[in-house]
C-alpha positions as CSV (number, residue, x, y, z in Angstrom):
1,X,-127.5,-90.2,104.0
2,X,-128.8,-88.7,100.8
3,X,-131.6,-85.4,101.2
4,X,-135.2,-86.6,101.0
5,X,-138.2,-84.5,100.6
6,X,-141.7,-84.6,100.3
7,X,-143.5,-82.4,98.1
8,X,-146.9,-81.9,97.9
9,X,-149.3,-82.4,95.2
10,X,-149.4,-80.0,92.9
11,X,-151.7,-79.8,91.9
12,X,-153.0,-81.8,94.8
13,X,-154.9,-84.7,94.3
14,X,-158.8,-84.4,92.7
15,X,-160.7,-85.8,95.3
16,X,-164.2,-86.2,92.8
17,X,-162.0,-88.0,90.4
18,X,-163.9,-91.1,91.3
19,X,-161.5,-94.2,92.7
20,X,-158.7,-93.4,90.2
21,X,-155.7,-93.3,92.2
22,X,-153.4,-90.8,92.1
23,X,-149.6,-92.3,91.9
24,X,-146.8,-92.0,94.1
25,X,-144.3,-90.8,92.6
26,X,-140.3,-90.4,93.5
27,X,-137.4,-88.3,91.9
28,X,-133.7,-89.2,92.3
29,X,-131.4,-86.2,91.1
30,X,-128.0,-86.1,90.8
31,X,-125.5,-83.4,90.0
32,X,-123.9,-85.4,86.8
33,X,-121.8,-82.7,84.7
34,X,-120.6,-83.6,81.6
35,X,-117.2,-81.9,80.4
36,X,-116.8,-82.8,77.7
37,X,-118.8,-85.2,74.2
38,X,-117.4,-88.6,75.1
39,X,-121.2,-89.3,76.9
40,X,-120.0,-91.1,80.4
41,X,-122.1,-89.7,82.3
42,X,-124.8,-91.1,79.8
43,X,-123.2,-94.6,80.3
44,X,-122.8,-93.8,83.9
45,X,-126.6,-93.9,84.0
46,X,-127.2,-97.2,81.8
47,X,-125.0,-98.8,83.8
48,X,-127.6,-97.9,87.1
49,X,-129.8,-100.8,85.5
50,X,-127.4,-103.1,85.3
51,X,-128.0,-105.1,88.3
52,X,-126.5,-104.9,91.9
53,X,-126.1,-106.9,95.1
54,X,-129.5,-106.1,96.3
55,X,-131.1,-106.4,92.9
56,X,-128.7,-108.4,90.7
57,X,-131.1,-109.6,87.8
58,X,-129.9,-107.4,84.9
59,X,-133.2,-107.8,83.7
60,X,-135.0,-106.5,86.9
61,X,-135.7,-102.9,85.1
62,X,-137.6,-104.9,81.8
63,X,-139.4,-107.2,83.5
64,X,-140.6,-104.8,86.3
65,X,-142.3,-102.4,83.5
66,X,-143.7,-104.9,81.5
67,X,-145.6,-106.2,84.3
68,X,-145.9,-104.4,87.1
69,X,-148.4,-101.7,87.7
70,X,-145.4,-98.9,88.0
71,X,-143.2,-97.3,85.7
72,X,-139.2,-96.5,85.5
73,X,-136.4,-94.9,84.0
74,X,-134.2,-92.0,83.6
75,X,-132.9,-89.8,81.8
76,X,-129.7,-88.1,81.2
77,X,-129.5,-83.7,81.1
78,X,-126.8,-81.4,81.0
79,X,-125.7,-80.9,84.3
80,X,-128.4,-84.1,86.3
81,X,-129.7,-87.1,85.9
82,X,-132.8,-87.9,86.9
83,X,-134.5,-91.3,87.5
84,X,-138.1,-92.1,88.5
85,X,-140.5,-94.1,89.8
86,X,-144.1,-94.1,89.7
87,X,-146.3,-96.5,91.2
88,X,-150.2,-96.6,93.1
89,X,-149.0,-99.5,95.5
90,X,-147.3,-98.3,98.5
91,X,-145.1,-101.2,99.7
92,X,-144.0,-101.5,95.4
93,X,-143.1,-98.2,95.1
94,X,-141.0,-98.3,98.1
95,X,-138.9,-102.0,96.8
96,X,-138.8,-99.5,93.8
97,X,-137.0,-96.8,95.2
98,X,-135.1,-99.3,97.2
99,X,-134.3,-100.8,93.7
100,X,-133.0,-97.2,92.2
101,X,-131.0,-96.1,94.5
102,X,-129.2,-100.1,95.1
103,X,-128.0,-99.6,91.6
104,X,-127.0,-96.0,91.2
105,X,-124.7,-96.4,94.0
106,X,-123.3,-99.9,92.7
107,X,-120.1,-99.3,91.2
108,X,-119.7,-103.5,90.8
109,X,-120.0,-104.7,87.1
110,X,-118.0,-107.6,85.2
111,X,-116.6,-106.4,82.0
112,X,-119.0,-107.8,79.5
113,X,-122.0,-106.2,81.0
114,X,-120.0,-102.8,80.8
115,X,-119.4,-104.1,77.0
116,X,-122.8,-104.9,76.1
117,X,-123.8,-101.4,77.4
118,X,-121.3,-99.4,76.1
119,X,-120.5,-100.8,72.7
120,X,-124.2,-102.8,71.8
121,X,-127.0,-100.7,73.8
122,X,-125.6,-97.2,73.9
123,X,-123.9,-97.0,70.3
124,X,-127.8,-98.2,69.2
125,X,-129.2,-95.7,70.9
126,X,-127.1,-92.6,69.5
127,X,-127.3,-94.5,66.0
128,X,-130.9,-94.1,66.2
129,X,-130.9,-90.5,67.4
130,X,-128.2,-89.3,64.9
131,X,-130.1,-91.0,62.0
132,X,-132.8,-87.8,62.5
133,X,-131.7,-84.8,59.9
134,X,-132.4,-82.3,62.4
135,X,-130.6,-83.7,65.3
136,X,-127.8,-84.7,63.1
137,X,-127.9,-81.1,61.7
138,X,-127.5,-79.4,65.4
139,X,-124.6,-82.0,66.6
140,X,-122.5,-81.5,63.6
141,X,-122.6,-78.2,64.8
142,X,-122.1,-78.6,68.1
143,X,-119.0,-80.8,67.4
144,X,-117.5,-78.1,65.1
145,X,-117.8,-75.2,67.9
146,X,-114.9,-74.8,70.4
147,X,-115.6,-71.6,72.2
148,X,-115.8,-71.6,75.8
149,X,-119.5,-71.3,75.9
150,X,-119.8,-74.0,73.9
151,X,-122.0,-77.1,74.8
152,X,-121.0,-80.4,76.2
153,X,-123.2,-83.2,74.8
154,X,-123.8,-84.9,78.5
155,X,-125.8,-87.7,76.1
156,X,-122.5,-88.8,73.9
157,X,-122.2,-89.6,70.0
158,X,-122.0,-92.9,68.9
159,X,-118.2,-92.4,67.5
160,X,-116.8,-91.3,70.6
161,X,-118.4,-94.4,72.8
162,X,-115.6,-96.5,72.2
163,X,-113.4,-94.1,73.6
164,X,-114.7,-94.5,77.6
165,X,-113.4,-97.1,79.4
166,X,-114.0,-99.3,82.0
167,X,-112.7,-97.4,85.1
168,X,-113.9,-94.4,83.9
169,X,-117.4,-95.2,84.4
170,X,-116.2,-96.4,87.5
171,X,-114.5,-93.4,88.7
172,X,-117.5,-91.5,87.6
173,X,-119.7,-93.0,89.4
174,X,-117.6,-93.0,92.8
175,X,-116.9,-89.0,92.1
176,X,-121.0,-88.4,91.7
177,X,-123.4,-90.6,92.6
178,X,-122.5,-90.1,96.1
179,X,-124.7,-89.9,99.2
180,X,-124.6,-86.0,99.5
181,X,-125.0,-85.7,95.9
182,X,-128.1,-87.3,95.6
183,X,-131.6,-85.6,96.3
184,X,-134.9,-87.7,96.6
185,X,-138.2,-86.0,96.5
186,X,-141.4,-87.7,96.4
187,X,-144.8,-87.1,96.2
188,X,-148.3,-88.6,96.6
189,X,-150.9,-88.5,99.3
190,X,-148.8,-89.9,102.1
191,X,-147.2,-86.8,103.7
192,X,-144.8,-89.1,105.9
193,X,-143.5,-90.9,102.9
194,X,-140.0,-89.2,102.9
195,X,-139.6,-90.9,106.3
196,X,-140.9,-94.5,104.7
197,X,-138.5,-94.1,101.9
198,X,-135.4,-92.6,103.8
199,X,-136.0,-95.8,106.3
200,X,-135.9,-97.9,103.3
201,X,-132.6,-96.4,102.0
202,X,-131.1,-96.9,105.2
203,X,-131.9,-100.8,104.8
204,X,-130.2,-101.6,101.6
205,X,-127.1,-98.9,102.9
206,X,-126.5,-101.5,106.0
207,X,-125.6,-103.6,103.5
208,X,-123.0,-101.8,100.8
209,X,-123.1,-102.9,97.3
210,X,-119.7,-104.1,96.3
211,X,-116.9,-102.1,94.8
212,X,-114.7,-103.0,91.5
213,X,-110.9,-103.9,92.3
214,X,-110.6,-103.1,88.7
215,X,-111.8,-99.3,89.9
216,X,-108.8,-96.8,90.4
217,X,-109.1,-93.0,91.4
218,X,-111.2,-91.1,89.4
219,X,-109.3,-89.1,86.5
220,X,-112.6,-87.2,85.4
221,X,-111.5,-83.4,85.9
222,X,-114.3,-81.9,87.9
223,X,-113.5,-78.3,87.7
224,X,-115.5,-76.8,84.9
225,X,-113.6,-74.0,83.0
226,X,-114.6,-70.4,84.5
227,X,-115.5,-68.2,81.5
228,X,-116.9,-64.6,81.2
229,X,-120.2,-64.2,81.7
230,X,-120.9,-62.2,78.5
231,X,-122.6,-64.0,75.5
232,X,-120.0,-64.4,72.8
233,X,-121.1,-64.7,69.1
234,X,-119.3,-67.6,67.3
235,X,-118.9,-68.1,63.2
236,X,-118.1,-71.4,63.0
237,X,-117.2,-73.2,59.7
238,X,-119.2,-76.5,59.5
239,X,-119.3,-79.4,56.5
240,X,-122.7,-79.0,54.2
241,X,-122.9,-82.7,53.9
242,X,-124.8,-82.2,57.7
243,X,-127.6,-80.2,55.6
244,X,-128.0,-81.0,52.1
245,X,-126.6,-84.1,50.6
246,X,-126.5,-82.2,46.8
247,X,-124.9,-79.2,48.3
248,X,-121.5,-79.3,46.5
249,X,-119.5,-76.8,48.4
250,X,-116.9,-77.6,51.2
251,X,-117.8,-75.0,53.8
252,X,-120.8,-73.4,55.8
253,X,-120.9,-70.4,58.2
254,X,-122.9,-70.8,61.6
255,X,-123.5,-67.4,63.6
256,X,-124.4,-68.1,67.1
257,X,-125.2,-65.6,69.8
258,X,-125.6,-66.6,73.2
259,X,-128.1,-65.3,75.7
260,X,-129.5,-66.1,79.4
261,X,-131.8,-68.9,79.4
262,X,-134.5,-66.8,80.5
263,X,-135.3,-65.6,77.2
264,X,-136.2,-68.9,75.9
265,X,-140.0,-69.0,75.6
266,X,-140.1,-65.9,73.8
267,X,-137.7,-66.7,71.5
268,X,-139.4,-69.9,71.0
269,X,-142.9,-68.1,69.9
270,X,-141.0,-66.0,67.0
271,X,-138.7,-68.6,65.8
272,X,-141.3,-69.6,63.2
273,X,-141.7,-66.1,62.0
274,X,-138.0,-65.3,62.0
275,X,-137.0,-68.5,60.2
276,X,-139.5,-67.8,57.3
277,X,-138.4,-64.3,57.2
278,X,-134.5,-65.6,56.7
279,X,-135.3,-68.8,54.7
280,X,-133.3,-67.0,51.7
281,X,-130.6,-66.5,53.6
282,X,-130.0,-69.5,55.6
283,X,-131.6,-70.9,58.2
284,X,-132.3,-69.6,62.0
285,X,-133.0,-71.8,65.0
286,X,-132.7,-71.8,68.5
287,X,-130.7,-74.2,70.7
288,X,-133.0,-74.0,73.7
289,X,-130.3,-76.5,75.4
290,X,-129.1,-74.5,78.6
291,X,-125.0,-74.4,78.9
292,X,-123.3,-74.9,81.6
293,X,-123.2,-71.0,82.1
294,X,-127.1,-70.7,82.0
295,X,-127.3,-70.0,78.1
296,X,-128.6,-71.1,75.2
297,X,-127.7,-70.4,71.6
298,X,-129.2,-68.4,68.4
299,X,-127.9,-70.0,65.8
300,X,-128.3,-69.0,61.9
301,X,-126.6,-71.2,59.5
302,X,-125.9,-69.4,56.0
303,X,-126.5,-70.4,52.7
304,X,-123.0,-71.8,51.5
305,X,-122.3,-69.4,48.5
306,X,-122.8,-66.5,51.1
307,X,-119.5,-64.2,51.3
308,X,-118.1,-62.0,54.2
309,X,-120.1,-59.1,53.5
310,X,-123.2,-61.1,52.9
311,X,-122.8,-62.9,56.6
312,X,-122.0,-59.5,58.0
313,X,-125.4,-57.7,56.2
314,X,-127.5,-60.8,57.5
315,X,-125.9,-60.4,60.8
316,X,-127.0,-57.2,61.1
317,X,-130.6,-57.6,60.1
318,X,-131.1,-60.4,62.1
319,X,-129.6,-58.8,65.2
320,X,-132.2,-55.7,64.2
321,X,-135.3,-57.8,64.3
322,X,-134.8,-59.4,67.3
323,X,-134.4,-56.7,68.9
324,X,-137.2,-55.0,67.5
325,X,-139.7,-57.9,69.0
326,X,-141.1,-58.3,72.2
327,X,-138.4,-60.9,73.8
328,X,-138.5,-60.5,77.7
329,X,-136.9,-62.6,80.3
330,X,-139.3,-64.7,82.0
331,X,-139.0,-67.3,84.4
332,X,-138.1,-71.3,83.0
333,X,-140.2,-74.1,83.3
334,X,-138.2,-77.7,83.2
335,X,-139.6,-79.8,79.9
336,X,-139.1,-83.0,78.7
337,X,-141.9,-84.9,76.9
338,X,-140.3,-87.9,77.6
339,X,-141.1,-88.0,81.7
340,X,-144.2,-87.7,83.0
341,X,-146.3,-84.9,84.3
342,X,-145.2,-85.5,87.9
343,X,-141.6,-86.4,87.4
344,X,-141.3,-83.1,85.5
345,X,-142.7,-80.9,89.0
346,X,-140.7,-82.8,90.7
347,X,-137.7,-81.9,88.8
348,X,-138.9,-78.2,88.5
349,X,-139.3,-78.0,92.3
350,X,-135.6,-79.5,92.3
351,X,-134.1,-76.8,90.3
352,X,-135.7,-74.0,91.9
353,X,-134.7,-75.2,95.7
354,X,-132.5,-77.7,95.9
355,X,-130.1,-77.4,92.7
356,X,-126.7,-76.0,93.0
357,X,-125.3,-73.2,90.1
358,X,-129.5,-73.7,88.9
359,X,-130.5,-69.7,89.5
360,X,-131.5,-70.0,86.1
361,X,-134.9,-72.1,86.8
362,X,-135.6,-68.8,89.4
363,X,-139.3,-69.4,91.4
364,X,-140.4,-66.1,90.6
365,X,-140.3,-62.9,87.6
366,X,-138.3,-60.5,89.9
367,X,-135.1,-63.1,89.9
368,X,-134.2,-63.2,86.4
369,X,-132.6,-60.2,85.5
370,X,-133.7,-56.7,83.9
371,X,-130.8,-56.4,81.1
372,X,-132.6,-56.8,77.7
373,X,-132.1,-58.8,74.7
374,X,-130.0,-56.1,73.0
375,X,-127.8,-56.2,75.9
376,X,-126.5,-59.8,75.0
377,X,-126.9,-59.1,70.8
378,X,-124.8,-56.7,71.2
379,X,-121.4,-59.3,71.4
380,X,-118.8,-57.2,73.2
381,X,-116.3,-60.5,73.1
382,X,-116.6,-62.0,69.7
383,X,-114.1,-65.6,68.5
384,X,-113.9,-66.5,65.0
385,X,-112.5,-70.2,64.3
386,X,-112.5,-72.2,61.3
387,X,-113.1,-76.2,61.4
388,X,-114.0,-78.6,59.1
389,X,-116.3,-81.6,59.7
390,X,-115.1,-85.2,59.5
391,X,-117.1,-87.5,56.9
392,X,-119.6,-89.3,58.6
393,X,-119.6,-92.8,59.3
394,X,-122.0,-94.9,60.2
395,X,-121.2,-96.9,63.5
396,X,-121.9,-100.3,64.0
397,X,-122.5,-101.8,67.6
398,X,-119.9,-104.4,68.6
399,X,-121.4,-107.0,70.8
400,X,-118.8,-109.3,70.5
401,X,-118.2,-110.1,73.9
402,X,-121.1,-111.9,76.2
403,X,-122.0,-110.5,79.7
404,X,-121.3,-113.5,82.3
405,X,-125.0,-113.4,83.6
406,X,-126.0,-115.7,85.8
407,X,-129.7,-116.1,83.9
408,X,-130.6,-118.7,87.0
409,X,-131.2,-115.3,88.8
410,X,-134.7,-114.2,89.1
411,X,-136.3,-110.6,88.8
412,X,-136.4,-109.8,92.6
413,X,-139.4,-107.2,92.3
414,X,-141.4,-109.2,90.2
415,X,-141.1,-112.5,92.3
416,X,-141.8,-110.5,95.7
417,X,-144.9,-108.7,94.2
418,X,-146.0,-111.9,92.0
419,X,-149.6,-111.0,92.8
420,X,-149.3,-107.8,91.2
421,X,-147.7,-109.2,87.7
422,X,-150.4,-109.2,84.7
423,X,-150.6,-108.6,81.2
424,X,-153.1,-105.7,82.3
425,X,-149.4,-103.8,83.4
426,X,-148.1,-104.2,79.6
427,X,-146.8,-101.1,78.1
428,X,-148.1,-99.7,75.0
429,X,-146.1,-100.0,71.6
430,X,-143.4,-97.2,71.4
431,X,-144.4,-94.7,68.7
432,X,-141.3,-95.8,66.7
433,X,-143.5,-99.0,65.7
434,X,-146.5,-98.1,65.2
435,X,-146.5,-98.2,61.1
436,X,-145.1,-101.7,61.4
437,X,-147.8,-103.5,63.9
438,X,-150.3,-101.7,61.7
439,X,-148.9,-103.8,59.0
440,X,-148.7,-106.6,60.9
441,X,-152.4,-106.5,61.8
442,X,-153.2,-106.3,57.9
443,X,-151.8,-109.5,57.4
444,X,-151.3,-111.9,60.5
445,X,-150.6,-114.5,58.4
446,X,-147.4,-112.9,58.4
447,X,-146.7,-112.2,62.0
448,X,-143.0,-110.4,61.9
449,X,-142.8,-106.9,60.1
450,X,-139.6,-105.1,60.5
451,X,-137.9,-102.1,58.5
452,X,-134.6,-100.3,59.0
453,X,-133.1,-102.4,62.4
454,X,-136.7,-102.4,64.0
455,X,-139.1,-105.3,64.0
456,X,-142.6,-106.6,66.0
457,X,-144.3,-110.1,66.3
458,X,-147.6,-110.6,66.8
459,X,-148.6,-112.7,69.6
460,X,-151.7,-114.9,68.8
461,X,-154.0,-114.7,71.7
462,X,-153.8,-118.3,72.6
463,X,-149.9,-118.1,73.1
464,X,-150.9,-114.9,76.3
465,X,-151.0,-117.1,78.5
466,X,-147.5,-118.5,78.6
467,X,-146.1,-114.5,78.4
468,X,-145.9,-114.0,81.6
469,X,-143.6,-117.0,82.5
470,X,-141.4,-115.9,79.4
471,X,-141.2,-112.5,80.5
472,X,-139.7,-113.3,83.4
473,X,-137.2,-115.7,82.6
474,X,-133.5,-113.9,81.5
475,X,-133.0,-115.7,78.5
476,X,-136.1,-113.5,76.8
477,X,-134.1,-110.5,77.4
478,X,-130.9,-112.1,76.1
479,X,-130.5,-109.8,72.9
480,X,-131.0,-107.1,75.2
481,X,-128.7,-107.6,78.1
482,X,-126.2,-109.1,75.2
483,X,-126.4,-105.4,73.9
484,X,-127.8,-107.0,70.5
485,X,-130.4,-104.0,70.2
486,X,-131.4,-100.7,71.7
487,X,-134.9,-102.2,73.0
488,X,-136.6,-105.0,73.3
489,X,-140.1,-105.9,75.3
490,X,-143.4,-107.5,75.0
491,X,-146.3,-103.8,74.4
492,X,-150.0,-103.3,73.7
493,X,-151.2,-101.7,70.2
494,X,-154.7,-101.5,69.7
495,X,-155.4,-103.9,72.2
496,X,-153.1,-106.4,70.5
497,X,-149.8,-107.8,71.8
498,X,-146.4,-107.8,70.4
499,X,-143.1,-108.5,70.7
500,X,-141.0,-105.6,69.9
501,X,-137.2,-104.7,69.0
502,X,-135.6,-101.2,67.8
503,X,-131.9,-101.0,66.5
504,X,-131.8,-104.9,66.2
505,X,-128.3,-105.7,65.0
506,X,-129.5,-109.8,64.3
507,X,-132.4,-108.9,63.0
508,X,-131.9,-111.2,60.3
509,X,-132.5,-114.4,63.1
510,X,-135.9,-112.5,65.0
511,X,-138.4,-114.1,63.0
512,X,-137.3,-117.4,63.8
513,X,-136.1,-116.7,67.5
514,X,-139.2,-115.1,68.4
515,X,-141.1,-118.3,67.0
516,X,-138.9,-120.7,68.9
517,X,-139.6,-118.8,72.2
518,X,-143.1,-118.8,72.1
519,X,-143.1,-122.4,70.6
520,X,-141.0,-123.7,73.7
521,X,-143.1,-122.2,76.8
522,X,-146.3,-123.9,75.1
């Protein structure tokens, strides 16, 4: 059986906030390592959603948070993944943990579905991210360094996708999400709901999920490479096509110094100050990402025409300065804009009790050490390698085969909690979007805006009431489940509706499809 706890509210409820209701709200961890860029156990997590023999709609995640009064996902770290739940109705909130936890042990998929995820929603996904200048800019790096502290990109690139196989999501997922490597915690006024939700567990367990003949022994290497514990500094060689696309030279210098994690927020507070002071020079940055040896990187890039002696000088100087500031260790708070408040103390409390090789998230000041900066700047092991960048390419996803869905089957949440589905539940417009449904609002006449591989429609308010029936039927999410685009959903903007889709590789047919759906629940 897989650890449960209940955490209080912290802070606990406010009980003059009137009848707002504070939400229940559940955290499954898992110790996911990622050794290496190919990004499994990124898929691993995907594939959670895909259905399973207690849940088997693949659209049961979509049509559950469009709506349903709750709200889940996950999300993928170095070292865990986390996925959430958070919901005011008791009795929901428990079918949705029930719903979580049925998929992340499934290790039963048909080959399209792993297809559609793999090669359509996933290679969307990191398209989008690596489109970004600045998170292109850290990867290339990242890619480029091989010393032994050196990052492993637990979320993938979009090159490396096709790469990961069937069984090997498979394997992963026998090797970690087992039952002793799973940690619930939940929280919420009802202090016996670890016992609710662990009863609840034990129901779908009785009845195991099936398991994938096509599934052999897992060939993942577990064992993560034991290196010093001393920071190292790195210069790495990286392509200047990552930073300026005029730059004409072949070559550019990275210095990197690693140090403990718990020097993070005060780094953070004079990275500003430090990167205007080197701007001349190159450019400094911190990689606040912790390794899997409780680091995190100070990077400065150089300017490309910079020679030995130059990278040497600004070595020096920049090693000086930080030293010369007030950097202190201080304990680590988990952050990730993307969860919410709640799921992020809940993961917090996780890594400060319940996380294995986590002593860098310590609970109080006295735990994280007394050697300072200088200590680490210092770089008593020091590697030097040389590696040029491949010219980027721009990754198309391949959708080419169609998951065998059975689209007959229904959205089991949403059908046993049918009195709780409204258009009051819909989410609001990702941010993404926003400039487009403004647009859109500008001119209904012309309902369907779209730029790059994103688009929204406008749904005229006498076509609501047929959503809801639309929503839940499989063949809405089609382009989704197909692995035709990163997202797709029905969202609020300014109290208008819209159909939505990001990384839409047919978006040349939306317009028209999005018509035809509306047309033929009418």
């Amino acid at each position: 059986m897989i650890s449960i706890r209940y955490v209080p509210s912290i802070p606990p409820p406010d009980i003059n906030a009137g009848n707002a209701e504070s939400p229940l709200t559940g955290v499954f961890a898992v110790n996911t390592p990622a050794h290496d860029h190919s990004g499994v156990s990124h898929l691993a997590e995907h594939m959670c959603f895909r259905g399973s023999a207690h849940f088997p709609a693949d659209h049961e995640l979509f049509v559950a948070n469009a709506l349903l009064p709750l709200s889940i996902n996950a999300s993928t770290h170095a070292g865990y993944t986390y996925f959430y739940v958070q919901c005011t109705n008791k009795a929901l909130f428990i079918s949705a943990i029930q719903f979580i936890y049925s998929g992340m042990v499934n290790t039963h998929y048909s080959n399209g579905q792993f297809e559609a995820e793999r090669s359509g929603v996933l290679v969307s996904e990191l398209s989008l991210l690596e489109s970004n200048t600045d998170y292109a800019n850290n990867i290339a790096i990242r890619r480029n360094d091989t010393s032994p502290m050196a990052y492993k990109h637990a979320g993938g690139f979009s090159d490396l996708m096709q790469n990961i196989e069937f069984n090997d999501v498979i394997d992963y997922k026998r090797k970690w999400y087992k039952t002793n490597n799973i940690t619930l915690l939940v929280s919420g006024k009802d202090c016996g709901l670890a016992n609710v939700c662990r009863q609840a567990i034990a129901e779908v367990t009785d009845r195991p999920c099936g398991n994938s003949p096509q599934a052999k022994t897992a060939s993942t290497n577990a064992t993560l490479t034991e290196v010093q514990s001393s920071n190292l500094n790195t210069n790495t060689i990286i392509n200047p096509s990552a930073f300026s696309a005029h730059n004409e030279t072949s070559e550019r210098y990275v210095s990197t110094w690693w140090v403990p994690e718990h020097f993070t927020n005060d780094l953070l507070t004079f990275e500003p100050q430090i990167h205007t002071n080197f701007n001349q020079l190159g450019r400094f940055y911190i990689d606040c990402e912790v390794n899997h040896k409780g680091m995190i990187a100070i990077r400065f890039v150089h300017n490309a025409n910079a020679n030995h002696q130059m990278r040497v000088h600004t070595n020096e100087n920049l090693q000086s300065v930080l030293t010369r500031l007030t950097i202190k260790p201080k304990p680590s708070l988990f952050k990730d804009s993307k969860l919410p408040g709640g799921v992020q103390t809940l993961v917090m409390y996780y890594l400060q009790n319940n996380a294995p090789l986590h002593s860098r998230y310590p609970a109080s000041a006295s735990a994280v050490g007394t050697r300072s900066l200088a200590y680490y700047l210092a770089s008593p092991q020091k590697s030097s390698t040389i590696f040029h960048l491949n010219k980027e390419t721009n990754i198309s996803p391949n959708t080419s085969s169609t998951p065998d869905v059975n689209e007959r089957t229904s959205a089991t949440l949403a059908s046993n909690f049918s009195s709780l589905t409204s258009l009051d539940n819909l989410p609001p417009l990702p941010r993404l979007l926003h400039k487009l449904a403004a647009l859109a609002l500008q001119d209904l006449e012309q309902k369907f805006k779209h730029a790059d591989k994103h688009w929204v429609y406008y749904v005229d308010k006498p076509f609501h009431c047929h959503l809801k029936t639309m929503i839940t039927e499989a063949s809405f999410w089609r382009p989704r489940t197909n692995g035709d685009c990163y997202a797709l959903g029905v969202a609020r903007f300014n109290e208008h509706v819209f159909i939505y889709a990001a990384q839409d590789s047919q978006l040349s047919t939306r317009a028209c499809w999005c018509k035809s759906t509306l047309t033929s629940h009418t």
